[in-house]
N, C-alpha and C positions, 0 to 999 in steps of 0.2 A: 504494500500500500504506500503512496506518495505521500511522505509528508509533507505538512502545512507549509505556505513561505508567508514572511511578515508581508505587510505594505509598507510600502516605501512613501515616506511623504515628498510633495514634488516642493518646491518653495521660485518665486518670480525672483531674478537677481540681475540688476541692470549693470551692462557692458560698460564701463565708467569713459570709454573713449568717443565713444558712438553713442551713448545710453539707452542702444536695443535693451530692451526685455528678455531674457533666457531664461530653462528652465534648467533647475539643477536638482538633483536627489544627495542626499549624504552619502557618502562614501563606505562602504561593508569593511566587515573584519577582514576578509581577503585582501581588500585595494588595503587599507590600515596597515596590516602587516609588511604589504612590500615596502610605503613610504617607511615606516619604521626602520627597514632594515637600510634602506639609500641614508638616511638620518644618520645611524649609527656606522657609517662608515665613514663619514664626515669627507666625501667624495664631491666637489659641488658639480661636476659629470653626470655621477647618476643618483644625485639629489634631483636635479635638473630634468633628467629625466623620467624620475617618478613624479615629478608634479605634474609636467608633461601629462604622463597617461593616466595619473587619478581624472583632470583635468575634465580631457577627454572622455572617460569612463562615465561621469557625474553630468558633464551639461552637455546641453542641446546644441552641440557646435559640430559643425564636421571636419572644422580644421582649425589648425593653433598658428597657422604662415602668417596672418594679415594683421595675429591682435599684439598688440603694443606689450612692450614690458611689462609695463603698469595695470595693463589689464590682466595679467597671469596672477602677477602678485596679490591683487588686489581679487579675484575669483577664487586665489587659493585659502586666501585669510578666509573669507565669506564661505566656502565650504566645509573649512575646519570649523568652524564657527556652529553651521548647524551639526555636524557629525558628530565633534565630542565634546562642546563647547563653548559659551562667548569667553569663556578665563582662558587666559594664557600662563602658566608658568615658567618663568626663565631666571640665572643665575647672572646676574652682572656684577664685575670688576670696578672695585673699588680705583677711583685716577689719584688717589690722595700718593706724594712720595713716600716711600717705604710702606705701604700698607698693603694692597694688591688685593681685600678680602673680598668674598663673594657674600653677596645677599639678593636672597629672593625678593624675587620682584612679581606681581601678579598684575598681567594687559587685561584689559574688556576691551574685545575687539573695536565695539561701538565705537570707541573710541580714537579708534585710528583713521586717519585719514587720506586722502592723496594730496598731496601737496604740488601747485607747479599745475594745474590741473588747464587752467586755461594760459598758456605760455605762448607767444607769440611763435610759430613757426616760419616766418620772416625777418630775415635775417638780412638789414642792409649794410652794405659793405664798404660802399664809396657815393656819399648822397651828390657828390657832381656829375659823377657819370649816370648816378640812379642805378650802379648794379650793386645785385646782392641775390640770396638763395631763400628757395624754400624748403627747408629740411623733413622732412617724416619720422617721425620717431622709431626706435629703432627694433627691432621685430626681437620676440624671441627664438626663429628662426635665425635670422643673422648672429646674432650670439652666439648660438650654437653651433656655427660652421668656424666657428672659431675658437682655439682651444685658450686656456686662459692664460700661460705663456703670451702668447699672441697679441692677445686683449690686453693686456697691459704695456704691450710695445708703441712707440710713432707709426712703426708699418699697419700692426691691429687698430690703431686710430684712426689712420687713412682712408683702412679699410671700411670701417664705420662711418665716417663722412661720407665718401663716394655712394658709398650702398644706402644711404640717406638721403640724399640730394634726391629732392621731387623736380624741382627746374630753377632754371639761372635767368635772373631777369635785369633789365635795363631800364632803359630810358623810352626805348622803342621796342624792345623784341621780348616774349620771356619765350625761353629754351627747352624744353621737353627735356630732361634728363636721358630719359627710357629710350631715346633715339642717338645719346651720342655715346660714343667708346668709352669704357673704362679708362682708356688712355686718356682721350681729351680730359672728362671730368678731374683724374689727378692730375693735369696739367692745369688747369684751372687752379685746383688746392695750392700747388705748390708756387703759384707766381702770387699767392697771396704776400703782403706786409706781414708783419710780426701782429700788430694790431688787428685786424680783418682777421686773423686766423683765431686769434683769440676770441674776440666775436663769435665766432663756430664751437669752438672747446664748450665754452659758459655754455652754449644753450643745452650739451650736452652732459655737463655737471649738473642743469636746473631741470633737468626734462621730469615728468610728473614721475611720484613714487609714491609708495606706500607709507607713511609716514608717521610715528606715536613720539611723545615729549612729554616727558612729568618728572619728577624728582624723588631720590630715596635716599633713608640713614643708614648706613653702613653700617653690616651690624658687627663688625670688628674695630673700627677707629671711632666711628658714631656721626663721622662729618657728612654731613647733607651733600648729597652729589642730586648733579643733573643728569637725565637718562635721554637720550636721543635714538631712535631706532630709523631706519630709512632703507627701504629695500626688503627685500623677503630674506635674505641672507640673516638681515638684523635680527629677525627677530627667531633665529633656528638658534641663537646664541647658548 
């Protein structure tokens, strides 16, 4: 005889880039188990990965190519949330000199935010000539094609602008990205000024994130620290 299965409750949870409507279910002991085990090997590859396919598993999406960083991070918080949880428990390090102690800290997701959420994706570069770029923010697919060696390289950075640029505009013309060479596009980047490049860098330090802020007493020195969390990394601490 077949035994019983629960129901699954469905819950609306909006795409924060787009703010389509999706439907998501919590996530089962099975999908639980693997993120648990990507967690515990402190691998950010195939952490990366398993949120990847809970992800997947849980909403109504049939692909992860087109949504934004911010939106992964930000569907993963929201599904942990309904599966085991709005509390978060996490250990942060004390920044006092010579103390280093850890105390628990407890998040209510509610609480978190995206930060950066409407940021100007316009990016002008030289107002005499009126040129400058429109950037896209950057996929967790391109990420991924890149290993984190890389990603913290000038070469890995380049690689993230280029593969970011939506189109290059002027005075007269704006330029389809999607139509000119990978070559031209880093030919572009690099006859940039010291200044103009830096313009590019920021928008990609300020691009939306997951965001928590609040403050805790160390329970070893007792000195009130500030907690900053930003990114889905932060908050696996």
């Amino acid at each position: 005889m077949a035994l019983p299965k629960m129901n699954v409750p469905q819950y609306k949870i909006e795409l924060p880039s787009t703010g389509e409507q999706i439907n998501m279910r919590p996530y089962l002991v099975k999908e639980e188990k693997v993120l648990m085990i990507a967690l515990e090997s402190n691998d950010p590859v195939q952490i990366s990965e398993a949120v990847r396919n809970i992800i997947m598993s849980c909403y109504s999406i049939n692909s992860l190519d087109d949504l934004t960083v911010f939106d992964i991070e930000y569907l993963f918080l929201m599904l942990r949330a309904k599966s085991v949880g709005e509390k978060m428990n996490l250990q942060i390090k004390c920044v006092e000199e010579g103390c280093g102690g850890l105390s628990p800290i407890t998040i209510d997701v509610a609480d978190v935010e995206i930060i950066n959420k409407n940021q100007d994706r316009n990016i002008m570069l030289d107002k005499k000539s009126g040129i400058g770029v429109v950037l896209n923010y950057p996929s967790l697919e391109m990420i991924a094609n890149l290993d984190a060696e890389k990603l913290n390289s000038s070469e890995g950075m380049m690689d993230v602008i280029v593969e970011s640029i939506d189109s290059i505009f002027d005075n007269d013309n704006v330029y389809d990205a999607s139509v000119e060479t990978k070559e031209e596009l880093n030919s572009f980047i690099d006859n940039l000024n010291g200044e103009q490049y830096r313009k590019i860098i920021e928008f990609f330090r300020e691009v939306p994130a997951v965001y928590y802020k609040s403050d805790y007493d160390c329970i070893k020195c007792g000195k009130n620290n500030d907690v900053e969390l930003r990114g889905l990394n932060s908050f696996f601490t």
